[in-house]
C-alpha positions as CSV (number, residue, x, y, z in Angstrom):
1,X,122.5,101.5,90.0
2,X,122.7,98.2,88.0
3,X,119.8,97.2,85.7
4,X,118.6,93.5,86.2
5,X,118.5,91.5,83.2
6,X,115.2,91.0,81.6
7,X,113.7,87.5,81.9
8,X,114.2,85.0,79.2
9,X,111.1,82.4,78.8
10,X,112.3,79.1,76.8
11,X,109.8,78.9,73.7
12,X,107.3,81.0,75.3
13,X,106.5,78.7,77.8
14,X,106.8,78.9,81.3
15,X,106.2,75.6,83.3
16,X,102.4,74.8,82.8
17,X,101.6,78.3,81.7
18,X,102.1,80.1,78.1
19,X,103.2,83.7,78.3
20,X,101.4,85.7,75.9
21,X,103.2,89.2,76.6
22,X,105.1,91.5,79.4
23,X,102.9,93.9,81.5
24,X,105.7,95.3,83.7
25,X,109.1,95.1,85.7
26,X,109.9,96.2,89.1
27,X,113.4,96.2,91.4
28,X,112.7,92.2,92.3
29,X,110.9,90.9,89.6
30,X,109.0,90.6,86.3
31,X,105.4,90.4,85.3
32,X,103.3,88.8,81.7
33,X,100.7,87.7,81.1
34,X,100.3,83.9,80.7
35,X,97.7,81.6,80.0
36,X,97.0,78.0,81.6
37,X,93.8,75.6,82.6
38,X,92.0,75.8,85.4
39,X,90.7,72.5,87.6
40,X,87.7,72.7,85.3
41,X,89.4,72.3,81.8
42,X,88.7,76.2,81.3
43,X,91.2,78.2,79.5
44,X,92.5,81.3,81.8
45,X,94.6,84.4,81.9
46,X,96.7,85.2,85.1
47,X,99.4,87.1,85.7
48,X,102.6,85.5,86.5
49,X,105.4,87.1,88.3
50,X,109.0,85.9,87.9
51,X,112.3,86.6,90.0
52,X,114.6,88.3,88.3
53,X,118.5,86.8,88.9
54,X,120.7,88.2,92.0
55,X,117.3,88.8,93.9
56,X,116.8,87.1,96.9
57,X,114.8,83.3,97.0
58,X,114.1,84.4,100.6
59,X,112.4,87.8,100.1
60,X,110.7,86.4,96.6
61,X,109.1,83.3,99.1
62,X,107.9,85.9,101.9
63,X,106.0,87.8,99.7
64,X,104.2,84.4,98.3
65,X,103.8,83.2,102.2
66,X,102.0,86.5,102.8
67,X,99.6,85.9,100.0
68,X,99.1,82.4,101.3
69,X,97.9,84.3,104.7
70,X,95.5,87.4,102.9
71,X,92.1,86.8,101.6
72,X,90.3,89.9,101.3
73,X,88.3,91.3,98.0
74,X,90.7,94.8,97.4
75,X,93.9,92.8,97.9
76,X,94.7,90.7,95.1
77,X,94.8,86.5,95.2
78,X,97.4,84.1,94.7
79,X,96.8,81.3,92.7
80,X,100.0,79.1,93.5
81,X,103.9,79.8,93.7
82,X,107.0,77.1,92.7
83,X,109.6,77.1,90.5
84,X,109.9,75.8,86.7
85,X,113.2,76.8,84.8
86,X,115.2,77.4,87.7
87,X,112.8,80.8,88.6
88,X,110.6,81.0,91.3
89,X,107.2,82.4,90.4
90,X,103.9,83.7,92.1
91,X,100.6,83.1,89.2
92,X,98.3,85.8,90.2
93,X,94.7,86.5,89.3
94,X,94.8,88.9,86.2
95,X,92.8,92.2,85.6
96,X,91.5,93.4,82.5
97,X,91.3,96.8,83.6
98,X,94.8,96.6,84.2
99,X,96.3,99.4,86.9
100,X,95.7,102.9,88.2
101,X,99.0,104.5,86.8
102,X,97.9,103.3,83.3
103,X,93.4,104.7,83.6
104,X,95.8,108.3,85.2
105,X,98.1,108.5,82.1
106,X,94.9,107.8,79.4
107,X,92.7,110.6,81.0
108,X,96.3,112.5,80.7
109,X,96.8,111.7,77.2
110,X,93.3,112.7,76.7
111,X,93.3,115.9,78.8
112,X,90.2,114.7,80.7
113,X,90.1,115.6,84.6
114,X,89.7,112.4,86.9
115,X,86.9,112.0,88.1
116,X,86.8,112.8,91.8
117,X,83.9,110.2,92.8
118,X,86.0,107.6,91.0
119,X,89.3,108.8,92.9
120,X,87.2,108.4,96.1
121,X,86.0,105.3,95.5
122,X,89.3,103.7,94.7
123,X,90.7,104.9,97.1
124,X,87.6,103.9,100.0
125,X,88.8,100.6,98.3
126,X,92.5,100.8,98.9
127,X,91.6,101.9,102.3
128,X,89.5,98.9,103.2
129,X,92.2,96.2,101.8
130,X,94.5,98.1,103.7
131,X,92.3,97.7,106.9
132,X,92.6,93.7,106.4
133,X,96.2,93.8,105.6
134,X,97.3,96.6,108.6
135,X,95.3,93.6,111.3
136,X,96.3,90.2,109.3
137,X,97.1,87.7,111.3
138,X,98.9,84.1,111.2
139,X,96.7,80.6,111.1
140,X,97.1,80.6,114.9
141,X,95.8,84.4,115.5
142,X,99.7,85.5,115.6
143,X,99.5,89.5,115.0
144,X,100.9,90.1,111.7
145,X,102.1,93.6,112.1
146,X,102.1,94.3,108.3
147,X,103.0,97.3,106.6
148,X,102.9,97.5,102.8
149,X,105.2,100.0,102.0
150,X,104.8,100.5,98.5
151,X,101.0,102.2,97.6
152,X,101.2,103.1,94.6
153,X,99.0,103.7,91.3
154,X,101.3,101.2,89.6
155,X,100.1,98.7,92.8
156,X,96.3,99.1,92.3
157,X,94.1,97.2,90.3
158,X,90.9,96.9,88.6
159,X,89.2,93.9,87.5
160,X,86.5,94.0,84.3
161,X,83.7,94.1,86.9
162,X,85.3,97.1,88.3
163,X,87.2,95.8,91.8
164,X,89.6,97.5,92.8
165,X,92.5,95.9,94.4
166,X,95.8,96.6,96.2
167,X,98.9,94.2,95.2
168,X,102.3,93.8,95.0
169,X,103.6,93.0,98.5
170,X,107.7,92.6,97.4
171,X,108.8,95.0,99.7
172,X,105.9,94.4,102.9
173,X,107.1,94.1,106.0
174,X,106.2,92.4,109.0
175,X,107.2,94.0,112.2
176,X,106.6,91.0,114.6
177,X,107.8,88.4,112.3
178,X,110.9,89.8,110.7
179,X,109.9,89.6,107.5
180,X,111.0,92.5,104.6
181,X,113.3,94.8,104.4
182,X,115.5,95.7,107.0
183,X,115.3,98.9,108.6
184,X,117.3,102.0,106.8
185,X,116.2,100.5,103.5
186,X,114.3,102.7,101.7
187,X,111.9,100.7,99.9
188,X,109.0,101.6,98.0
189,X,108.2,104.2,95.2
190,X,109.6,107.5,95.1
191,X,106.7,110.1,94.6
192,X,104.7,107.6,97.4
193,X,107.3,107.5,100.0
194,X,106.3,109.1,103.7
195,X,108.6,111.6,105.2
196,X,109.9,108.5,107.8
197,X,110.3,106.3,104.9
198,X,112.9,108.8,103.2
199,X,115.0,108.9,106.4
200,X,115.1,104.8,106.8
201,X,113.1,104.6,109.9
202,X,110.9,101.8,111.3
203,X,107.6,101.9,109.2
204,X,103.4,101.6,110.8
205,X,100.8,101.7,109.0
206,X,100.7,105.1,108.8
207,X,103.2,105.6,106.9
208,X,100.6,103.8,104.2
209,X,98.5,105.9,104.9
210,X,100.6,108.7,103.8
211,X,101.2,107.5,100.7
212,X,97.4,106.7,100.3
213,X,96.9,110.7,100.5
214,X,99.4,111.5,98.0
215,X,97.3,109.4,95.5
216,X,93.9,111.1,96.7
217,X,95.4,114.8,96.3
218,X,96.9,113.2,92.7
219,X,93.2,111.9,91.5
220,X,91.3,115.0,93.5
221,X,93.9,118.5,92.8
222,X,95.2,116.7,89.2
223,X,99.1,116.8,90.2
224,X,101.5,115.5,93.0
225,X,101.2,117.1,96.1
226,X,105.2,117.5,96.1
227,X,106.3,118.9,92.7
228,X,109.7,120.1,92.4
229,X,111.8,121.5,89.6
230,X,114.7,119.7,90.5
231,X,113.6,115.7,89.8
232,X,116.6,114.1,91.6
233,X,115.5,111.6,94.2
234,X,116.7,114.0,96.8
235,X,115.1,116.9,95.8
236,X,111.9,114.7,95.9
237,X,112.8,113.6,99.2
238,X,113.5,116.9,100.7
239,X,110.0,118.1,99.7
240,X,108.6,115.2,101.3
241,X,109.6,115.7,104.6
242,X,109.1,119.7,104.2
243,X,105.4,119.1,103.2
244,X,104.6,122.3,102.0
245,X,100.8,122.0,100.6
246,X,99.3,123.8,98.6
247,X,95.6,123.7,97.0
248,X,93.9,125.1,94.2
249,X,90.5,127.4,95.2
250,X,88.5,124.8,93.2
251,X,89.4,121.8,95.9
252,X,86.6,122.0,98.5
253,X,87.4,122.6,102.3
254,X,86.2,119.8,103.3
255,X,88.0,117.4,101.1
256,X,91.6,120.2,102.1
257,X,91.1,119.1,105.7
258,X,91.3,115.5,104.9
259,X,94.0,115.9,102.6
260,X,96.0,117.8,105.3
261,X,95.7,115.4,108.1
262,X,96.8,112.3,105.8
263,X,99.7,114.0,104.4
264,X,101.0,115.2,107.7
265,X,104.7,114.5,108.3
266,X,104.4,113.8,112.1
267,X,103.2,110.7,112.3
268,X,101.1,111.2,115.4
269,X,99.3,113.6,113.5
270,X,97.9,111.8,110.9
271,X,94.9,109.0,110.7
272,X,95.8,106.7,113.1
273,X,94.0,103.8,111.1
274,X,92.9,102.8,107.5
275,X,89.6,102.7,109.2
276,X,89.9,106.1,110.2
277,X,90.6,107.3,106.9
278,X,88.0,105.8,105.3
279,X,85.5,106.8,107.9
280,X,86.4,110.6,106.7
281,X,86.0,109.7,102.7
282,X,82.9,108.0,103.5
283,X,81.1,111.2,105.4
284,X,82.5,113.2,102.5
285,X,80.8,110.9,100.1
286,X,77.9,110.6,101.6
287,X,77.0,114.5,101.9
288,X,78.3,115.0,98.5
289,X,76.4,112.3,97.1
290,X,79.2,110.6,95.2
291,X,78.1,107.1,95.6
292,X,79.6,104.9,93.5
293,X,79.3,101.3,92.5
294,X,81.5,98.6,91.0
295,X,79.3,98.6,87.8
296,X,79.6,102.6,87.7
297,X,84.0,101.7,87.4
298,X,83.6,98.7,85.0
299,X,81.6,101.7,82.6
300,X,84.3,104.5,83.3
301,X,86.9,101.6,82.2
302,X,85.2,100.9,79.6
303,X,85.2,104.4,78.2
304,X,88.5,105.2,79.0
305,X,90.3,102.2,78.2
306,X,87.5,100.8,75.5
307,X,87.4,97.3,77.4
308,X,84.8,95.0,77.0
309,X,84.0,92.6,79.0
């Protein structure tokens, strides 16, 4: 596979904004942090996305015309799109608490278990921007028909009040508009993939919904639900549509049973909705009394990742 150049920013600035530093790459573009003024003469951060050369203008402009269309609190907001330098760009609203992959690999580093009402919660959250995006719909009430295809760790957020939001729609696709990737492309995250998703079939929103489950058994068991000694792609692949599950005694029943019906690889068989889903985690919650608030994240945050607000 060929490796995309990295971006080059003339003098550190980009257009109106001034990159301060690179949070992150992915197949289509690049991400830094910038600064620029708001309408108000206030000094902000964001995060700025650039296209990376060879990629597609066309798929880079669906994925800002969907953020024009979404306005929900767990998905995360544009601030405007254009082009300065000859690169398209998408300035996005920045997070202090930065992503999911990074909070996993601190409690990691520091051999702390995650803590299950925090995997719950961010996940109730995922499952409720998801709700939004799965039922989005045109300026004129046109069905949508999205389906992310790429939940991930690495594509959810946290602000410093403790949100938690879903981004990164680059490879989303709507099925009654045409736009995304074309069908037998496998888009999307390795680890996160559904069983359909590895064979190149048409994606629904369940197939999000799978790969929702494989970050609740991740934040609830500890590990990924499909571990295999051989790492190769298709190794990973195989196990995902085999999906063997196994849990550890100290995972409750209750929490197995919900685990096993969103990680089922015939479609049918799984949560037929985000709402669904969420209805199940919310029960769970509730009789376990693992309520927890935005304030109770921004503290964990703040003790794992030492930010201050």
């Amino acid at each position: 596979m060929q490796l995309q150049p990295t971006i080059e920013i003339p003098s550190g600035r980009f257009g109106k904004y001034v990159v301060r530093s690179r949070l992150g790459a992915g197949g289509m573009a690049e991400v830094f942090l910038a600064e620029a003024v708001d309408s108000a003469g206030e000094q902000v951060n964001v995060a700025l996305k650039l296209m990376k050369q060879g990629v597609s203008d066309e798929a880079f402009a669906d994925e800002a015309d969907l953020m024009d269309l979404l306005h929900h609190p767990n998905l995360v907001r544009k601030l405007e799109s254009g082009e300065a330098f000859g690169r398209p760009f998408i300035a996005m609203e920045f997070f202090l608490g930065g992503d999911l992959a990074a909070v996993m690999r601190a409690h990691r580093d520091e051999m702390k278990d995650f803590p299950a009402p925090m995997g719950i919660h961010i996940v109730l959250e995922v499952l409720k921007g998801l709700a939004y995006f799965h039922q989005a719909k045109t300026r004129t009430g046109t069905p949508l028909g999205l389906v992310h295809g790429d939940v991930n760790p690495s594509n959810i957020f946290f602000s410093g009040k403790g949100e938690v939001k879903l981004g990164d729609y680059g490879v989303a696709k709507s099925r009654r508009l045409g736009i995304g990737p074309g069908e037998g492309v496998t888009a999307g995250k390795l680890h996160y993939l559904s069983p359909e998703q590895t064979r190149g079939e048409p994606l629904t929103p369940a197939s999000d919904l799978f790969s929702v489950a494989v970050v609740l058994y991740e934040l609830v068991v500890g590990y990924h639900p499909f571990l295999t000694k051989d790492p190769s792609p298709e190794a990973v692949m195989a196990a995902i549509r085999a999906g063997k599950l196994e849990f550890p005694e100290y995972v409750d029943k209750r929490m197995v049973q919900i685990l096993r019906r969103g990680l089922q690889t015939d479609v049918s068989s799984r949560y037929r909705t985000a709402g669904e889903f969420a209805g199940a985690l919310v029960h769970y919650a509730l009789d376990e009394n693992l309520a927890t608030t935005h304030g109770d994240v921004a503290d964990w945050l703040a003790g794992i990742l030492g930010i201050v607000v």
